[in-house]
PyMOL Python script that loads the backbone (N, CA, C, O; Angstrom):
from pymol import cmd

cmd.read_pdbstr("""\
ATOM      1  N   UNK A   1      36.664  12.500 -19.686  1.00  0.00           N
ATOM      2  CA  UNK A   1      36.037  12.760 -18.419  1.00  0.00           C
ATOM      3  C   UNK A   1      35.046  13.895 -18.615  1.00  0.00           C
ATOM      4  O   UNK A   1      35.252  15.068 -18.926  1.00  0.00           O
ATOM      5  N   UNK A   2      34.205  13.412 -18.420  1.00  0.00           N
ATOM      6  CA  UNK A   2      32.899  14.880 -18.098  1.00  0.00           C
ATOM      7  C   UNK A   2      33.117  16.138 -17.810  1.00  0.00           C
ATOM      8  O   UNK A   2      34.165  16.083 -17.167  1.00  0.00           O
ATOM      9  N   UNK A   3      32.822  17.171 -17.869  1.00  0.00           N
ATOM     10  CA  UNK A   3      32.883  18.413 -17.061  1.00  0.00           C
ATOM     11  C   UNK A   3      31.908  19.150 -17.601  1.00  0.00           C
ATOM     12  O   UNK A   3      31.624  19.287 -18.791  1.00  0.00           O
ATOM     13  N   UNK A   4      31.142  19.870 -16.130  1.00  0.00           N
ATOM     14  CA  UNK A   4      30.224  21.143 -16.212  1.00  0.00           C
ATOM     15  C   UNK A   4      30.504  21.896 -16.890  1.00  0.00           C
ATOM     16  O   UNK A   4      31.629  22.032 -17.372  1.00  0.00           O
ATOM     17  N   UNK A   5      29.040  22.934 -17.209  1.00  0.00           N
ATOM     18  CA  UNK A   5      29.012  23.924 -17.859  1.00  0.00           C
ATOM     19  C   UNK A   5      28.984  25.190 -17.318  1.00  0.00           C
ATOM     20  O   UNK A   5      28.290  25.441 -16.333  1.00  0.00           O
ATOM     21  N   UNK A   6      29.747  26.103 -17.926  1.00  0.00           N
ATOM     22  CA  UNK A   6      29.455  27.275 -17.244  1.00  0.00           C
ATOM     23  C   UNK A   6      28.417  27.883 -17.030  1.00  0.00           C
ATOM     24  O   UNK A   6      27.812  28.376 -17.981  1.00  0.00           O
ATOM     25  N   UNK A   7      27.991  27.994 -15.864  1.00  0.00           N
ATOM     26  CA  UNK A   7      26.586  28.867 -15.650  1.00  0.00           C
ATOM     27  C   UNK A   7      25.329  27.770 -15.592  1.00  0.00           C
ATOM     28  O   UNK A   7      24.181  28.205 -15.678  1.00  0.00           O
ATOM     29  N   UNK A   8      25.554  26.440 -15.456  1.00  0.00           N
ATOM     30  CA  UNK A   8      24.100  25.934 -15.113  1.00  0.00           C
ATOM     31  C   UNK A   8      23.930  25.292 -13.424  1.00  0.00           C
ATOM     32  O   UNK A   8      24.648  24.956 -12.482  1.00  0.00           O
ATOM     33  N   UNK A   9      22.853  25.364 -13.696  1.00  0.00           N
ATOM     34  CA  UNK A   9      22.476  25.098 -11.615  1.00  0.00           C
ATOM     35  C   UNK A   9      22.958  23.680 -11.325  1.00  0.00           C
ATOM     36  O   UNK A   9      23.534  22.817 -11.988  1.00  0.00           O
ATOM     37  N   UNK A  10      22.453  23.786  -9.955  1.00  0.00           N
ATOM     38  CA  UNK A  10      22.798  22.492  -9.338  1.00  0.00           C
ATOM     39  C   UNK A  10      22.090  21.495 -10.143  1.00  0.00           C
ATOM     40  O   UNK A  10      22.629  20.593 -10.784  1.00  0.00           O
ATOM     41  N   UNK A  11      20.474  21.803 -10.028  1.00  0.00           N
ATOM     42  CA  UNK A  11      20.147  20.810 -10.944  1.00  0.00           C
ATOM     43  C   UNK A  11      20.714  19.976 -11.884  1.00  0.00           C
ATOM     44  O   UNK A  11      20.713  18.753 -11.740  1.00  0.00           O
ATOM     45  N   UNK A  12      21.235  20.579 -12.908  1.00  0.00           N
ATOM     46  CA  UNK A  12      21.436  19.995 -14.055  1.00  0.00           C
ATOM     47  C   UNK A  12      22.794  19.821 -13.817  1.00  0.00           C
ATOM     48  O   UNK A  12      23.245  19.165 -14.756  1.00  0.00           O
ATOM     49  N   UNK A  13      23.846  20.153 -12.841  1.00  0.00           N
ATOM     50  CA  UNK A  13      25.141  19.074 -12.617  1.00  0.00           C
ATOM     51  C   UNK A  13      24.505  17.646 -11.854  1.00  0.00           C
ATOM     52  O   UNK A  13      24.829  16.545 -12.299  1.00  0.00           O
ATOM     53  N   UNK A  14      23.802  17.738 -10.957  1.00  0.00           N
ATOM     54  CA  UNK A  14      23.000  16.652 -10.225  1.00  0.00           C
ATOM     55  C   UNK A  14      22.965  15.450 -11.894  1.00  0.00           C
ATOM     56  O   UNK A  14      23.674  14.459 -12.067  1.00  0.00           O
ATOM     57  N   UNK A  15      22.069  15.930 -12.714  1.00  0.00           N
ATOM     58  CA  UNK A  15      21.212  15.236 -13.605  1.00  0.00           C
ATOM     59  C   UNK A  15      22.715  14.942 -14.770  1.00  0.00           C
ATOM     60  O   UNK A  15      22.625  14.250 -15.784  1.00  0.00           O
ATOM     61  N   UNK A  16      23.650  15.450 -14.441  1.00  0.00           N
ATOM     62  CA  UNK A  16      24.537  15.201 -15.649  1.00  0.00           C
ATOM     63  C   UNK A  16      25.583  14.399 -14.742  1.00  0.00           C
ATOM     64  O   UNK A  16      26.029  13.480 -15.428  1.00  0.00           O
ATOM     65  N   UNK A  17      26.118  14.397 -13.517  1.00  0.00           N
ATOM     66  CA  UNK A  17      26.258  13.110 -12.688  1.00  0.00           C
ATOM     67  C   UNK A  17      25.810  11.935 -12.876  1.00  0.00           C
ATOM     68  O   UNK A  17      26.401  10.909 -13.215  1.00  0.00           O
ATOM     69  N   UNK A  18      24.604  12.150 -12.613  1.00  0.00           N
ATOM     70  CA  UNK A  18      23.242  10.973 -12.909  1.00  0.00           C
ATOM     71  C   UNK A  18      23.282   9.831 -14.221  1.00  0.00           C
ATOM     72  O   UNK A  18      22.935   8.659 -14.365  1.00  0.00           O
ATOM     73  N   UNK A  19      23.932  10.924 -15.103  1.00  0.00           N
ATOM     74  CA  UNK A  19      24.325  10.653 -16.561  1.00  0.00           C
ATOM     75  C   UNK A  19      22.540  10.726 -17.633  1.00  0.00           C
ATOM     76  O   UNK A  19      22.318  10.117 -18.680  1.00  0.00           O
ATOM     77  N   UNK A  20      21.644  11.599 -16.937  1.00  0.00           N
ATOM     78  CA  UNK A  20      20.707  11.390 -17.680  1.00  0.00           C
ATOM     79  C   UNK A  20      21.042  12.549 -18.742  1.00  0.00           C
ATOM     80  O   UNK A  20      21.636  13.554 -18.353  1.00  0.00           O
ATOM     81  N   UNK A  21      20.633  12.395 -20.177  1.00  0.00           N
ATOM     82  CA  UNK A  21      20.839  13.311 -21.076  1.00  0.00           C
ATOM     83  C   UNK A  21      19.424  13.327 -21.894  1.00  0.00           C
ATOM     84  O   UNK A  21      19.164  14.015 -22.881  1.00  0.00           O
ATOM     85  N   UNK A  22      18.663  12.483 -21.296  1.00  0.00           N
ATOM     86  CA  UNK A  22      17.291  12.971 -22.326  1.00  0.00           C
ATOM     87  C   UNK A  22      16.452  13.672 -21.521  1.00  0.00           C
ATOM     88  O   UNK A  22      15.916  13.211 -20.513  1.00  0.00           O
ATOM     89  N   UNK A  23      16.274  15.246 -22.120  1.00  0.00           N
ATOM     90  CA  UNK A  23      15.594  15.693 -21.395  1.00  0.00           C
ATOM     91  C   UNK A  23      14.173  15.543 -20.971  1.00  0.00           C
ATOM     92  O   UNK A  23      13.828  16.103 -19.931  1.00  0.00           O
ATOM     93  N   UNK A  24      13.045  14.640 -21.868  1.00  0.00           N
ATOM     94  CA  UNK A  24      12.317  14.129 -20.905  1.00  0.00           C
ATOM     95  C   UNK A  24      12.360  13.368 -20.267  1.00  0.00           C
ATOM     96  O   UNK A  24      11.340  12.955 -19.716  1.00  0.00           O
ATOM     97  N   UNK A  25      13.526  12.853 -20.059  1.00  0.00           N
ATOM     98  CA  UNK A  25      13.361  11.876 -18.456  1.00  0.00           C
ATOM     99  C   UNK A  25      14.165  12.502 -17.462  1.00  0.00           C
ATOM    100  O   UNK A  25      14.608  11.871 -16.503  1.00  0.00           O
ATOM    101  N   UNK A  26      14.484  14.371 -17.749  1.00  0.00           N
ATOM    102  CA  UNK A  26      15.044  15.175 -16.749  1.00  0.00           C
ATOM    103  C   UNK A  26      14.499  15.326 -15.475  1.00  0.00           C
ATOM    104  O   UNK A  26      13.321  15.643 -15.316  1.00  0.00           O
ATOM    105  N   UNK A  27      15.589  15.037 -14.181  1.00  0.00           N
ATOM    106  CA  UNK A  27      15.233  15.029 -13.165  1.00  0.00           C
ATOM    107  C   UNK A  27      15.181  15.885 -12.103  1.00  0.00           C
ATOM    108  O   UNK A  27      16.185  16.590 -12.210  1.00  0.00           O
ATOM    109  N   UNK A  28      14.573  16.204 -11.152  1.00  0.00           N
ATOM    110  CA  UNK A  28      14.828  17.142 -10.147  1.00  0.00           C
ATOM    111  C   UNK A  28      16.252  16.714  -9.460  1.00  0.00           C
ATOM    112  O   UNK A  28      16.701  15.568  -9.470  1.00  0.00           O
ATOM    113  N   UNK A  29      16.975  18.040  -8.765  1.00  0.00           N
ATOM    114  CA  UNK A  29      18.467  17.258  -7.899  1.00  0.00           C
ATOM    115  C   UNK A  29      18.025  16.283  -7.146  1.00  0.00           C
ATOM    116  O   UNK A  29      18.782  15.333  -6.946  1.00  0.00           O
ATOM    117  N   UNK A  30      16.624  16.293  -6.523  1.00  0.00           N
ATOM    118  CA  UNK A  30      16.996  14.724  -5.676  1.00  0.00           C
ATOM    119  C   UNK A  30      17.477  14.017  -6.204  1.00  0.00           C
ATOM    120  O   UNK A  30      18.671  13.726  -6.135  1.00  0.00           O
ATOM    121  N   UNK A  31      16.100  13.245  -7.329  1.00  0.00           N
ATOM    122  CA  UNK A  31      15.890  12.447  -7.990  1.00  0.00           C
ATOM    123  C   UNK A  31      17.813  11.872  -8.551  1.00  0.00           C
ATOM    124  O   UNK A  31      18.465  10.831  -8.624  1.00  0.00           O
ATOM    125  N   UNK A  32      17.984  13.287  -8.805  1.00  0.00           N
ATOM    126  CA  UNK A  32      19.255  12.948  -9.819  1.00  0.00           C
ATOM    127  C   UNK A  32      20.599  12.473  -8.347  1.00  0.00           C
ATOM    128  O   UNK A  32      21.505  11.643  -8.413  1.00  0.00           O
ATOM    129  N   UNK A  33      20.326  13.111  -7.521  1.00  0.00           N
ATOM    130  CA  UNK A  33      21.516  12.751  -6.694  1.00  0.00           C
ATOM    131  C   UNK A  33      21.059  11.149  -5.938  1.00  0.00           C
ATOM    132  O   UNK A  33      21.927  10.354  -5.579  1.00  0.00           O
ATOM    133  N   UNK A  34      20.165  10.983  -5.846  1.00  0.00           N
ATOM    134  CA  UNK A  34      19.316   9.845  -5.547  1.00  0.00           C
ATOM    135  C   UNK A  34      20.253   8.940  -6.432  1.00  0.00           C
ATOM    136  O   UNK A  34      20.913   8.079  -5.851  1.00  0.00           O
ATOM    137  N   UNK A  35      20.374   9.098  -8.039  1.00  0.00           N
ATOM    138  CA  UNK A  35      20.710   7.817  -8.823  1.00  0.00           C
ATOM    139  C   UNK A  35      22.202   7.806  -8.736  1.00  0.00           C
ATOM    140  O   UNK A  35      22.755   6.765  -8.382  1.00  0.00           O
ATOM    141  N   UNK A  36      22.885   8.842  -9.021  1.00  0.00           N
ATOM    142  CA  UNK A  36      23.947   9.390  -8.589  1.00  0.00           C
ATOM    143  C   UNK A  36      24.705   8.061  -7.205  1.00  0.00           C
ATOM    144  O   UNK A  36      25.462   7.092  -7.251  1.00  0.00           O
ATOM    145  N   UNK A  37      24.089   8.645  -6.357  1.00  0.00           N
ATOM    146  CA  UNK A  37      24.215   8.361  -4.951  1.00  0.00           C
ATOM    147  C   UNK A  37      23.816   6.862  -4.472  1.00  0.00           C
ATOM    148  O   UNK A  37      23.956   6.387  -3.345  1.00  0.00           O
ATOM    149  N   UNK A  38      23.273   6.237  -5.653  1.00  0.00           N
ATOM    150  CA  UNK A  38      22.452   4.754  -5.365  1.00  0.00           C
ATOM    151  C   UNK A  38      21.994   4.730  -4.084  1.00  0.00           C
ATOM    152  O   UNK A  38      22.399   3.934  -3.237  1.00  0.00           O
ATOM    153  N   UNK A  39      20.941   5.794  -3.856  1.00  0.00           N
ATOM    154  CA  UNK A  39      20.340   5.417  -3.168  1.00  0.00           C
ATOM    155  C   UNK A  39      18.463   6.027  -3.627  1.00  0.00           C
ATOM    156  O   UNK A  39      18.118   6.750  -4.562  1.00  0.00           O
ATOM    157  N   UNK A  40      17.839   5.553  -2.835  1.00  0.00           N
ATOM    158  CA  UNK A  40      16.708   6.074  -3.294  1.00  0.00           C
ATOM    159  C   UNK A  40      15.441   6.299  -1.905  1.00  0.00           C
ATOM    160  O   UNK A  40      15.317   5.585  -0.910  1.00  0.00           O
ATOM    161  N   UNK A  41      14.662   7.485  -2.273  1.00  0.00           N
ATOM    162  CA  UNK A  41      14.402   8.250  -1.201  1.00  0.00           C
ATOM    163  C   UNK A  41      14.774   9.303  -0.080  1.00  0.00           C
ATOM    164  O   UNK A  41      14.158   9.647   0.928  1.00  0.00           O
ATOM    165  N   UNK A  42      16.048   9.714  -0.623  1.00  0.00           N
ATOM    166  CA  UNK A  42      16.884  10.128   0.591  1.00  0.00           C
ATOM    167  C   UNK A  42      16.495  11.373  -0.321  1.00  0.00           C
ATOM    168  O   UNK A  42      16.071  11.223  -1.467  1.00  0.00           O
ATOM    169  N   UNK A  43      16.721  12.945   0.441  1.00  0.00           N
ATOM    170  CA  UNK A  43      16.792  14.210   0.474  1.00  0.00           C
ATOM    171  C   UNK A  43      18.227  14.101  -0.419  1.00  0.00           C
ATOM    172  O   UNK A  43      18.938  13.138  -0.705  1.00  0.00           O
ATOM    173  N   UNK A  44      18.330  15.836  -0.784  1.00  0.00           N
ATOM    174  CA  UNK A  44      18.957  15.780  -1.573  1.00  0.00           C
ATOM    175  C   UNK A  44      20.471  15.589  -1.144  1.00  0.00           C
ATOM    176  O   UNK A  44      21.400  15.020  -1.717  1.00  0.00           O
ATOM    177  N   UNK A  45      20.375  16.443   0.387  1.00  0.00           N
ATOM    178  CA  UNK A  45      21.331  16.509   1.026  1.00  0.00           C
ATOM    179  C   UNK A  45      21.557  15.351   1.595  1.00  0.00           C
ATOM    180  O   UNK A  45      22.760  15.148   1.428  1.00  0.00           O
ATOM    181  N   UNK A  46      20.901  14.097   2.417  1.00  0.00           N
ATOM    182  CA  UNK A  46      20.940  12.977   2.428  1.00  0.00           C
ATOM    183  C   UNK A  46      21.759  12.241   1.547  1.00  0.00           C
ATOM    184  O   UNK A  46      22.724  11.593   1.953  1.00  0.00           O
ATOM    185  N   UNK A  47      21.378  12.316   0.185  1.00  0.00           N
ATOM    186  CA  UNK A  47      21.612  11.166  -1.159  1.00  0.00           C
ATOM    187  C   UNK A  47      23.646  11.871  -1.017  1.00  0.00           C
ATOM    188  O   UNK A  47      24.667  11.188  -1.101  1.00  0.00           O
ATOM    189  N   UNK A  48      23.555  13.027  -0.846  1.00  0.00           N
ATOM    190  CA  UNK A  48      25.013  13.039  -1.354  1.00  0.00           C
ATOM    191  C   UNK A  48      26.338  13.239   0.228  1.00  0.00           C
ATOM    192  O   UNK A  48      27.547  13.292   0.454  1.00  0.00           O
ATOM    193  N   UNK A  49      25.211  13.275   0.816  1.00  0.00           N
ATOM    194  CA  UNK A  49      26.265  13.105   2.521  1.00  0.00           C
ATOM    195  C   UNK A  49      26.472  10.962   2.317  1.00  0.00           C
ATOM    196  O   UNK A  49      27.384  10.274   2.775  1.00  0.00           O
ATOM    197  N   UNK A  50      25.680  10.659   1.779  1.00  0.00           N
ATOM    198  CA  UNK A  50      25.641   8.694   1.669  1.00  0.00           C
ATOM    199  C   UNK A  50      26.622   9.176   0.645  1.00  0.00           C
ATOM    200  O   UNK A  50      27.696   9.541   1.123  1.00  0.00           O
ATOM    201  N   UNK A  51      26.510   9.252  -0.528  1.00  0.00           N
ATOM    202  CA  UNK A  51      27.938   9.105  -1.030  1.00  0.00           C
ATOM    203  C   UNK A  51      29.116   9.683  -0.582  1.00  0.00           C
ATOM    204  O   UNK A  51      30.095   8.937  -0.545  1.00  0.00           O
ATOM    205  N   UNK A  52      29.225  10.589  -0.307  1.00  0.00           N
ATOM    206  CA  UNK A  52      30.281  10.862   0.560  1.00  0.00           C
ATOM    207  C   UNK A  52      30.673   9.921   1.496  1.00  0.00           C
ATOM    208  O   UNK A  52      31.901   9.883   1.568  1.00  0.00           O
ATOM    209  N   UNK A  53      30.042   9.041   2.346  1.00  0.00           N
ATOM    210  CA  UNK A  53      30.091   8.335   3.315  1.00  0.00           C
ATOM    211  C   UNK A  53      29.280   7.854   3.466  1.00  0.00           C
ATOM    212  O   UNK A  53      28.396   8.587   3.910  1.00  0.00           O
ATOM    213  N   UNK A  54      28.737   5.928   3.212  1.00  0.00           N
ATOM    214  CA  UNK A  54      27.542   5.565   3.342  1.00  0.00           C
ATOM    215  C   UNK A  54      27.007   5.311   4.802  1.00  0.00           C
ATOM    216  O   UNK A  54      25.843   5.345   5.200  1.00  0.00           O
ATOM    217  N   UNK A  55      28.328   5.013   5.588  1.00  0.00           N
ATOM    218  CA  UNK A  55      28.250   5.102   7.092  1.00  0.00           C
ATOM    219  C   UNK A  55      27.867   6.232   8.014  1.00  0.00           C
ATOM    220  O   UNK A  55      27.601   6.092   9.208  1.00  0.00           O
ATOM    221  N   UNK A  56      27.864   7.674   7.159  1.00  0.00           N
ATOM    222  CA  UNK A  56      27.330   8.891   8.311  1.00  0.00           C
ATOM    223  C   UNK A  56      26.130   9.249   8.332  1.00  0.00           C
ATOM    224  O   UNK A  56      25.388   9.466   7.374  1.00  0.00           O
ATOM    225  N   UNK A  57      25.949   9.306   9.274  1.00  0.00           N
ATOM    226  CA  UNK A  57      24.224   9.426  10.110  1.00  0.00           C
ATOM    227  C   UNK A  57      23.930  10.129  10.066  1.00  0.00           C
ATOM    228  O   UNK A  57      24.812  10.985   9.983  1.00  0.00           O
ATOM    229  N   UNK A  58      22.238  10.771  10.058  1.00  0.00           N
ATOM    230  CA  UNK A  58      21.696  12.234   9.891  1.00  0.00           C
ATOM    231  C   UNK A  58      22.388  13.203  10.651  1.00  0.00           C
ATOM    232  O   UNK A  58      22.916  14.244  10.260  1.00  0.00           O
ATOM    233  N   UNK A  59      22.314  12.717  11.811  1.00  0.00           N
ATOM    234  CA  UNK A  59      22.405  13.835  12.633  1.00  0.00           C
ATOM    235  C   UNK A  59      24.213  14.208  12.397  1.00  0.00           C
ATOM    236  O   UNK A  59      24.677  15.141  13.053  1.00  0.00           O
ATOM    237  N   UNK A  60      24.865  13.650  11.721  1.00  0.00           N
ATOM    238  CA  UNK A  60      26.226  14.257  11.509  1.00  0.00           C
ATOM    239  C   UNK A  60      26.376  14.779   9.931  1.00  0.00           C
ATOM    240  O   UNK A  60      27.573  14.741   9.646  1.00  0.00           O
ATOM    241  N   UNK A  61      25.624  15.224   8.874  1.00  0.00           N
ATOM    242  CA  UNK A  61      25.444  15.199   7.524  1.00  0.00           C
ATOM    243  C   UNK A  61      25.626  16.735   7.095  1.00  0.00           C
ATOM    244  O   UNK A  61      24.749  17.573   7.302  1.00  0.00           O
ATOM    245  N   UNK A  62      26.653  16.972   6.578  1.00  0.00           N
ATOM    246  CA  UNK A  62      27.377  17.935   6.405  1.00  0.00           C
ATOM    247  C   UNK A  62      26.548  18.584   5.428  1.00  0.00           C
ATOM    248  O   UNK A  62      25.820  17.960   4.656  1.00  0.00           O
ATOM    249  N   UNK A  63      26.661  19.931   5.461  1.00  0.00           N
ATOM    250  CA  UNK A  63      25.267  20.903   4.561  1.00  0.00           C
ATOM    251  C   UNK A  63      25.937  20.571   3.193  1.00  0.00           C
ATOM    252  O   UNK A  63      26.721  19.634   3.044  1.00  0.00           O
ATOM    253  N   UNK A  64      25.495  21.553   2.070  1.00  0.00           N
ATOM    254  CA  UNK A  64      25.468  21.304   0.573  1.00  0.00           C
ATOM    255  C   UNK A  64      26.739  21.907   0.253  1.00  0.00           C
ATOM    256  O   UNK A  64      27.510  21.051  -0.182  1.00  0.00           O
ATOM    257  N   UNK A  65      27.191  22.938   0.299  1.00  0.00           N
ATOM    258  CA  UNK A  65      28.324  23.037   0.450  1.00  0.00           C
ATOM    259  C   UNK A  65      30.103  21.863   0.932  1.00  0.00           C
ATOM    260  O   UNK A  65      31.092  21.322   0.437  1.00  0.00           O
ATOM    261  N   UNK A  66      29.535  22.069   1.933  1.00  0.00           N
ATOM    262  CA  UNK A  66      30.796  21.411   2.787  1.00  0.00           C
ATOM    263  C   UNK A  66      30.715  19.730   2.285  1.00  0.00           C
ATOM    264  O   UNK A  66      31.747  19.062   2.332  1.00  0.00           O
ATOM    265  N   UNK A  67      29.652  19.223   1.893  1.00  0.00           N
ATOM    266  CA  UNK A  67      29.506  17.868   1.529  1.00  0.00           C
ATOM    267  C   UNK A  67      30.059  17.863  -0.333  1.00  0.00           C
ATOM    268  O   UNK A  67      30.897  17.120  -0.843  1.00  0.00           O
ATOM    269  N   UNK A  68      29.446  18.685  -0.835  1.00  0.00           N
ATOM    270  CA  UNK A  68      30.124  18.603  -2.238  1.00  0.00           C
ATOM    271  C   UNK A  68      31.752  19.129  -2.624  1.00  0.00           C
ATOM    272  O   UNK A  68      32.173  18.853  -3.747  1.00  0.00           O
ATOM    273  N   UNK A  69      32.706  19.944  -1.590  1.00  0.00           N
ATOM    274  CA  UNK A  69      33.884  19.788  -1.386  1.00  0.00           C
ATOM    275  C   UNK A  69      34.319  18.458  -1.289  1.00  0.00           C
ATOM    276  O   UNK A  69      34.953  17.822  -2.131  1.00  0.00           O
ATOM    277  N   UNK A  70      33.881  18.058  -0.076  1.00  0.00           N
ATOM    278  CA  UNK A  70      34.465  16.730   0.508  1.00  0.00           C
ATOM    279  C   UNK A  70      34.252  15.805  -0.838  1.00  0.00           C
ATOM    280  O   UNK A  70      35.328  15.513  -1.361  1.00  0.00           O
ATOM    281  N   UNK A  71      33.128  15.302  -1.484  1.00  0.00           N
ATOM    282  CA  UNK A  71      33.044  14.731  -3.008  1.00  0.00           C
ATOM    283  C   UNK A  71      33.719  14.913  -3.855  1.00  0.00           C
ATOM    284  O   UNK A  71      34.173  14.044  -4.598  1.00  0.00           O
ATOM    285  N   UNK A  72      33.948  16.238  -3.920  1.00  0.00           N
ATOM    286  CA  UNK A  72      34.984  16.639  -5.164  1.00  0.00           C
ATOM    287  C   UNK A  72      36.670  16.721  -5.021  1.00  0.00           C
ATOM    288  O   UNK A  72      37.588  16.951  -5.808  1.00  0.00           O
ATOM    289  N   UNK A  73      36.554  16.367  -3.403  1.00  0.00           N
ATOM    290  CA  UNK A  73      38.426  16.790  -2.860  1.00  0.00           C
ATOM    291  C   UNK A  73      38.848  17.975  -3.099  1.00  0.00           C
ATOM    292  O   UNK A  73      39.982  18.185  -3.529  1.00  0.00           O
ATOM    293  N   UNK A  74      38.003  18.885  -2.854  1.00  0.00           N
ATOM    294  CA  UNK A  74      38.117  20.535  -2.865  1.00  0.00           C
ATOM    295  C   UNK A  74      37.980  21.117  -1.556  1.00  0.00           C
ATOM    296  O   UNK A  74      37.204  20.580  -0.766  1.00  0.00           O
ATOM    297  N   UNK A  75      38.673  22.214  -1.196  1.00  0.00           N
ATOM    298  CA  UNK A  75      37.807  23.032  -0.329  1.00  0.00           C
ATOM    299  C   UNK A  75      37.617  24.598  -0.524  1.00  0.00           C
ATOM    300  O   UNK A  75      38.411  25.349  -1.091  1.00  0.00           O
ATOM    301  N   UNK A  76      36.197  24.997   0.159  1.00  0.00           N
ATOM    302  CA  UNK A  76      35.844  26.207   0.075  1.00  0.00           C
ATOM    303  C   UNK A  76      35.226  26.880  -1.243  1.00  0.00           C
ATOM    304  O   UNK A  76      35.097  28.092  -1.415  1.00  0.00           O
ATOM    305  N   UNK A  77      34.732  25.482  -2.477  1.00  0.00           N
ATOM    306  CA  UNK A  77      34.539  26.282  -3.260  1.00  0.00           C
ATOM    307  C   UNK A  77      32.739  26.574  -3.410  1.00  0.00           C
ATOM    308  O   UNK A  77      32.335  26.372  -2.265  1.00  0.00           O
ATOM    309  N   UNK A  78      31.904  26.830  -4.013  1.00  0.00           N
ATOM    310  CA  UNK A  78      30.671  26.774  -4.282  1.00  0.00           C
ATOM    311  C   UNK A  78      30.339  25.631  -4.294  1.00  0.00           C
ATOM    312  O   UNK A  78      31.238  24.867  -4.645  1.00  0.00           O
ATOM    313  N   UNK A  79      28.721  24.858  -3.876  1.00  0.00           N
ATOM    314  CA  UNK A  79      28.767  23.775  -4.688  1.00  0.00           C
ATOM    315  C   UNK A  79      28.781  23.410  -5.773  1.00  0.00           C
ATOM    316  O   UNK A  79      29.271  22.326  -6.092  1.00  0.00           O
ATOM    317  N   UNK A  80      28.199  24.302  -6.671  1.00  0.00           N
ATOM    318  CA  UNK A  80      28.247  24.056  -8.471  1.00  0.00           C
ATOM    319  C   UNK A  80      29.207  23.651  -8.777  1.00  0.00           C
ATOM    320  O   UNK A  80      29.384  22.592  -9.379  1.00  0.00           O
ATOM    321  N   UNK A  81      30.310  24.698  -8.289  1.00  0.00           N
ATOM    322  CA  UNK A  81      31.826  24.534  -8.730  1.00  0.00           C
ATOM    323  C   UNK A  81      32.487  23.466  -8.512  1.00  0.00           C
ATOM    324  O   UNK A  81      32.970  22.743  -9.383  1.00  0.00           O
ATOM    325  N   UNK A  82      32.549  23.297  -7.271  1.00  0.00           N
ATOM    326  CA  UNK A  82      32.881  21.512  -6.601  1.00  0.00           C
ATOM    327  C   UNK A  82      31.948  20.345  -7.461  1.00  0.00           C
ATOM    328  O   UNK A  82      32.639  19.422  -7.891  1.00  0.00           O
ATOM    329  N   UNK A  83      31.101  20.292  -7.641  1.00  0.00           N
ATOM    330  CA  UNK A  83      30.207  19.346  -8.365  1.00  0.00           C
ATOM    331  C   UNK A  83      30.846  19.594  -9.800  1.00  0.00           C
ATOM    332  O   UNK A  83      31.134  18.548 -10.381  1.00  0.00           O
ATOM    333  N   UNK A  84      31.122  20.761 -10.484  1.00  0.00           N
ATOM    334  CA  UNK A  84      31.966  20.571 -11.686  1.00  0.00           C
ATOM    335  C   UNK A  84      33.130  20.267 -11.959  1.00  0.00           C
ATOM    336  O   UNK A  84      33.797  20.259 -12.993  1.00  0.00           O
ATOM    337  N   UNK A  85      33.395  19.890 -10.401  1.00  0.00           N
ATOM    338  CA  UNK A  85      35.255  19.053 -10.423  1.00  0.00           C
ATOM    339  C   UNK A  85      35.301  17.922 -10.339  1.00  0.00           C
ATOM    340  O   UNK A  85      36.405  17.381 -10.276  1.00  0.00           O
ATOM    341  N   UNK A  86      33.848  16.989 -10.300  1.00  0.00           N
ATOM    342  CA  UNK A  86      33.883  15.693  -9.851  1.00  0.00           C
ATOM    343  C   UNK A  86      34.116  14.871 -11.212  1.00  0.00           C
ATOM    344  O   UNK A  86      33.416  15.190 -12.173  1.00  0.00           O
ATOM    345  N   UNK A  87      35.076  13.810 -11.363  1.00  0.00           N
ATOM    346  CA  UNK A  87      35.031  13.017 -12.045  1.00  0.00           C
ATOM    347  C   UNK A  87      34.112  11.954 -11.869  1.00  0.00           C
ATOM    348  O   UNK A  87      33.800  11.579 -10.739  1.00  0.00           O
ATOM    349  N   UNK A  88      33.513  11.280 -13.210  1.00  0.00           N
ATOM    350  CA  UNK A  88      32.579  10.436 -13.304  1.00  0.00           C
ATOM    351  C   UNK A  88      33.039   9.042 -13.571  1.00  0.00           C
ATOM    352  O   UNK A  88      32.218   8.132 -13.682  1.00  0.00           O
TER     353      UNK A  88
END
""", "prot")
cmd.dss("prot")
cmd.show_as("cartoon", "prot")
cmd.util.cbc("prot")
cmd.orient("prot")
């Protein structure tokens, strides 16, 4: 099973979700939560409130935080941290 690294940004948990590993085809977090998230076009916060729930609507879409708990079955932690608990 995968797991984060200590000390790198959202970005690059986004892009290691994503499963991209060549860094020129490295992506911004949308992009990466976008593929992640199978969806495409959505914000970043968008792409990962749809995985969380493909049924919840903007106007109910839980911030970056509170949405990457709920993903990871954590609560209260950072998002990095929660995003480095997610199994792939």
């Amino acid at each position: 099973m995968p797991t984060g690294k200590e000390g790198s940004t959202l970005t690059a948990e986004l892009n290691r979700l994503a499963g991209i590993t060549d860094i020129t085809r490295y992506q911004d977090a949308q992009g990466a939560a976008n593929v992640w998230a199978g969806t495409s076009g959505k914000a970043l916060i968008g792409a990962l409130n749809y995985k969380a729930s493909s049924s919840r609507q903007p106007n109910a879409y839980k911030g970056l935080n509170a949405v990457c708990n709920e993903i990871a079955g954590t609560t209260g932690l950072e998002a990095v941290t929660a995003l480095r608990s997610i199994s792939v």
